[in-house]
N, C-alpha and C positions, 0 to 999 in steps of 0.2 A: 061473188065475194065469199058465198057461206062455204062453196067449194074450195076453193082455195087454201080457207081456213083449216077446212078439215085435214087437205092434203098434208098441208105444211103438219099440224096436229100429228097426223100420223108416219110422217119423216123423223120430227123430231122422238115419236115415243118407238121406233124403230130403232134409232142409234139408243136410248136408252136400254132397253131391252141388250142390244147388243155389246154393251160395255157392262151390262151385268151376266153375262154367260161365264160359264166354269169351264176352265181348261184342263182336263185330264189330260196329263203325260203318260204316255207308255211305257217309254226307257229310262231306265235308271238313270243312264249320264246326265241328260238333258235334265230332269229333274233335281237329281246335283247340283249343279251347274244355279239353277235357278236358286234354290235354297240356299245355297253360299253366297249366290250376290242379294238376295233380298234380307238373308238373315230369319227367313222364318224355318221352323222343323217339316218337315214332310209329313204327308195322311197318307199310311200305306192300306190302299184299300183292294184287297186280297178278297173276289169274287168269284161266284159261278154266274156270271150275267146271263146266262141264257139253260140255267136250269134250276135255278138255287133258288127256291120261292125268300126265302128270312132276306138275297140279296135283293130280290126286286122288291120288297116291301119297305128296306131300310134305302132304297132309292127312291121309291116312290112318297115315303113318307118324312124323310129327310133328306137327302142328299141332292135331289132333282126341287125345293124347293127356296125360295128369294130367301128365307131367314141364312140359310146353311148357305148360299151363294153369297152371301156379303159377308157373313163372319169367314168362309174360308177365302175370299179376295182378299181379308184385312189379317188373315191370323196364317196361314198354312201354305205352300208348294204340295200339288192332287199328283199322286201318281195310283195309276189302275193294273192292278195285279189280277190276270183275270185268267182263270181256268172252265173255258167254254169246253161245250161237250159236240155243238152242232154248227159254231160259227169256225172257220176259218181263222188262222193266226200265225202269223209270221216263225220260221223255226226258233231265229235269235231271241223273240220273246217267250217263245215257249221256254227256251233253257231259261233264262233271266230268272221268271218268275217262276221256276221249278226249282230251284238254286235258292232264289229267295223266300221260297214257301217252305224249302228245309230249314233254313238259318236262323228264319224265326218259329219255327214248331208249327206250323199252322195245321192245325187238326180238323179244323170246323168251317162255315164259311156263313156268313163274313166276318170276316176278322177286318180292324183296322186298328194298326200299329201307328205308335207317334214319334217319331225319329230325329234326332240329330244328326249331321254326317259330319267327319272329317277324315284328312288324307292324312296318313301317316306311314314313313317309308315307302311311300306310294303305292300302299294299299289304304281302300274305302272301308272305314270304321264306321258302325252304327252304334249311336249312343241311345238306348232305349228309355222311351220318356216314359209307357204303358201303350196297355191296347183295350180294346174295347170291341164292342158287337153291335147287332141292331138292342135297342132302347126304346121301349115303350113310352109314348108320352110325347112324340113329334120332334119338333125341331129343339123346340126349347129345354125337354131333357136332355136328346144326345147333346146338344152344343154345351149346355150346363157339365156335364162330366167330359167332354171334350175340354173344355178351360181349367180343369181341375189338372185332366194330366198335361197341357203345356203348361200351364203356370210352375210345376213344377222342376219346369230347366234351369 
């Protein structure tokens, strides 16, 4: 019986677990697309994942943790702008996010921009909420000046 219990125990904190995972998009459209039917603004988050120590730290200390996974389920559309030096990457996202790392100035890294989108003459308009970097102080600083620049849409 005690078996059983546990199994079931660990089925159920399995599906939990896995309806709290974050979905990074890669492609702009599809991220689009999501942000216009849910209505929330996009996290453009513009990384060097695989050399950028400030990117793996502002992952490891917020972005890869449950506070930053439930406010960005309830608050944002994840798109990952990532400028690898050793990982492999599709050409079409290299331009994308070469294209999009000019448009919005990106000097530095990480940068993460907060964005609106709309279509106008059938070109993709970004309406700029702010941006922001890694933040000292865990989840509950970044998220604190993250709410400051959406609130202001």
């Amino acid at each position: 019986m005690k078996k059983i219990f546990i199994t079931l125990l660990l089925i159920v904190c399995s599906f939990a677990v896995e309806a709290q995972e974050l979905v990074w998009q890669t492609d702009l459209n599809k991220a689009v697309a999501i942000s216009e039917k849910s209505k929330k603004p996009m996290l453009l988050f513009f990384t060097g994942s695989d050399w950028c120590g400030w990117c793996i730290r502002l992952q490891k200390e917020v972005l890869k943790t449950p506070e930053f996974t439930k406010w960005a389920n309830e608050n944002v559309v994840l798109l990952e702008l990532d400028f690898p030096r050793r990982t492999p990457q599709l050409p079409e996202i290299q331009k994308q996010n070469n294209e999009l790392q000019q448009f919005f100035g990106i000097k530095g890294y990480p940068t993460v921009w907060f964005v609106n989108t709309s279509m106008v003459d059938n070109k993709l308009n970004f309406e700029k909420l702010g941006s922001t970097g890694y933040v000292a102080g865990g989840p509950a600083a970044w998220i604190g000046g993250a709410n400051e620049i959406i609130k202001k849409k």
